[in-house]
C-alpha positions in Angstrom: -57.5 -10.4 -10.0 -55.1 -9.4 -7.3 -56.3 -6.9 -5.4 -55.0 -4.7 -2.4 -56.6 -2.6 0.0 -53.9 -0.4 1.6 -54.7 1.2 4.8 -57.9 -1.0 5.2 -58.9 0.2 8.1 -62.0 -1.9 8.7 -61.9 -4.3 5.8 -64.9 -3.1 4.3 -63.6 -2.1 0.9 -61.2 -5.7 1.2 -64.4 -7.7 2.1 -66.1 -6.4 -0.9 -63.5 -7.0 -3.4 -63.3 -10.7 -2.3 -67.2 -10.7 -2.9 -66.6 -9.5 -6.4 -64.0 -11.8 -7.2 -66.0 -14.8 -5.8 -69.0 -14.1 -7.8 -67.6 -12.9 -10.8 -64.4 -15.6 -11.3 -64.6 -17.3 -8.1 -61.2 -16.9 -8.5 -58.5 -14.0 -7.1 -56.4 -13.0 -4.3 -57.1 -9.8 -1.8 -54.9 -8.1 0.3 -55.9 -6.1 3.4 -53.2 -3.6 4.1 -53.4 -2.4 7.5 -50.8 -1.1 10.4 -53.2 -0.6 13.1 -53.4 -3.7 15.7 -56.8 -2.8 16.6 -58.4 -2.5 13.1 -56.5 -6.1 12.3 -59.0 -8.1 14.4 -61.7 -5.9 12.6 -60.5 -6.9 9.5 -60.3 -10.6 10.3 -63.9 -10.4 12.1 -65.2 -8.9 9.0 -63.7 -11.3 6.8 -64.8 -14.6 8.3 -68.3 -12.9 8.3 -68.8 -11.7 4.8 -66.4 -14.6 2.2 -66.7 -17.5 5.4 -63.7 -19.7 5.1 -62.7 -18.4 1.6 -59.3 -18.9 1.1 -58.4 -15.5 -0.9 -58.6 -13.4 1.6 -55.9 -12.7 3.5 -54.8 -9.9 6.4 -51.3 -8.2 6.2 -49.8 -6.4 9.0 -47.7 -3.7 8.5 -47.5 0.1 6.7 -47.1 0.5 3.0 -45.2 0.6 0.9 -43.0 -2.3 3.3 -45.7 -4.2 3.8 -46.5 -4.9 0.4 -42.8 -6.5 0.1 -43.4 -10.4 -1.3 -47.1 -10.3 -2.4 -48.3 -11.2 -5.6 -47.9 -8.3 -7.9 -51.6 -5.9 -7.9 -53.9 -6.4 -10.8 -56.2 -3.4 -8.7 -55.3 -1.3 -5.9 -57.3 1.0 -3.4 -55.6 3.7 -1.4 -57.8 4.1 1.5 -54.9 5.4 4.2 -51.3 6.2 3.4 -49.9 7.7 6.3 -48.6 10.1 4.3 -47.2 7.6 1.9 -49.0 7.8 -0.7 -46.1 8.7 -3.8 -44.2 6.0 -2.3 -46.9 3.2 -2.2 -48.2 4.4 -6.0 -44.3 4.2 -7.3 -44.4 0.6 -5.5 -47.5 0.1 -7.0 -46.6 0.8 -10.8 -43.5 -0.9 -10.5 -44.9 -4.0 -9.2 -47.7 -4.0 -12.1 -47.7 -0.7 -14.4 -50.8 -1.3 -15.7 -52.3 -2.0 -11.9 -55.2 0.1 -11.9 -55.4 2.4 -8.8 -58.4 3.7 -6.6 -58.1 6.1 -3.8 -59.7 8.0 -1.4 -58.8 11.5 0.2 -60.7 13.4 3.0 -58.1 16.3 3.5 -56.8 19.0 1.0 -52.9 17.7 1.3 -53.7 14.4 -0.1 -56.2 15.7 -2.9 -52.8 17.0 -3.7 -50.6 14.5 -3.5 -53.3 12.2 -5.7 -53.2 15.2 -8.3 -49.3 15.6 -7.9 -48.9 11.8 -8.8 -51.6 12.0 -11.9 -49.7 14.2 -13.7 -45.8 13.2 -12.7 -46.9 9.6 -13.7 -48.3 10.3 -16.6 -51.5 7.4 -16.6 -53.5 7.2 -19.4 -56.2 7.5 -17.2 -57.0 9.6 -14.3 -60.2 10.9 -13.1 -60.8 13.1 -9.8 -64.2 13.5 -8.0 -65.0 15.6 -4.8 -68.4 13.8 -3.5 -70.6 14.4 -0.6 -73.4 13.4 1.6 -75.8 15.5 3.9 -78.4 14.2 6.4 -81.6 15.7 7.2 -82.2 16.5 9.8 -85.7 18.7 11.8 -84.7 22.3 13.1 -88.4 23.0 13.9 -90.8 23.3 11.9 -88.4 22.9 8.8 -85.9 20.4 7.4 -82.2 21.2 6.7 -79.5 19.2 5.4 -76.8 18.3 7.7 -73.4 18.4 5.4 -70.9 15.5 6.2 -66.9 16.2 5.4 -66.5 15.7 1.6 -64.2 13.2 0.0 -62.3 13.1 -2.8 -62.2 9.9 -5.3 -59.7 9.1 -7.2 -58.9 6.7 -9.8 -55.8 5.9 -12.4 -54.2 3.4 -14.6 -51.9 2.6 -17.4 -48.6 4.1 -17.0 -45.6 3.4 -19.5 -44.0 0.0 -19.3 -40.7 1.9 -18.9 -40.2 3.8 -16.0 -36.9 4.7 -16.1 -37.6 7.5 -18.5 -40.3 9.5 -16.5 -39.5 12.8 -15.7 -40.4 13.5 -12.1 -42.1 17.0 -11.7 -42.1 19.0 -9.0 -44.9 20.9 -8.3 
């Protein structure tokens, strides 16, 4: 497996791939996307913590899609952050690998859209949408109520048509 989280943040969905990989094939690359300086040495700290010295994990500065210039081609991708990127780092993505199958994440309405925008102007054979959510309880008195957090939205999609030339962008 080659796998990339873009827009890593802290490394925690990277640093959980690698443990996959490890204890499934012991054998894989991951890729943790991420533009931020300060969530680099995160990454890095959380790395050397969780896989040790493991030599298939690796930290990539830089925003997608240019970032993802000279890596090995995906065999799994998760979105977490694009910047407001995100058709551009999915058409990277399935051109690099168009059977790479894709995860991401949204917490905001615009890029529910743009994740539903590129499911149906891609055309994957599969692609599923969730909205999830958590709420904490928490004491008002006498009573317990449950604290909503912000929903977020999961996404996931693969298998597009070797031959991209002949899709027919859609604007919605």
């Amino acid at each position: 497996a080659v796998c990339y989280d873009i827009g890593a943040g802290t490394g925690s969905v990277a640093v959980e791939m690698g443990r996959q990989i490890r204890r499934q094939c012991g054998s894989g690359q991951v890729y943790a996307i991420e533009k931020e300086e300060e969530a680099l040495n995160l990454i890095e700290a959380n790395g050397r913590r969780f896989l040790g010295d493991w030599k298939g994990f690796c930290v990539v500065e830089g925003e997608a899609p240019e970032a993802l210039e000279g890596l090995e081609p995906p065999t799994h991708a998760f979105i977490g952050g694009s910047s407001g990127r995100f058709r551009e780092i999915v058409d990277w993505l399935v051109k690099a690998s168009p059977q790479v199958r894709i995860a991401a994440s949204a917490v905001t309405l615009e890029t529910a859209g743009e994740i539903l925008a590129c499911m149906q102007s891609y055309g994957f054979k599969e692609a599923r949408m969730m909205q999830v959510g958590a709420a904490e309880v928490q004491a008002a008195g006498s009573v317990h109520m449950l604290r909503g957090g912000n929903p977020v939205f999961l996404a996931v999609m693969q298998g597009v048509d070797e031959d991209l030339e002949d899709i027919e962008w859609q604007d919605l």
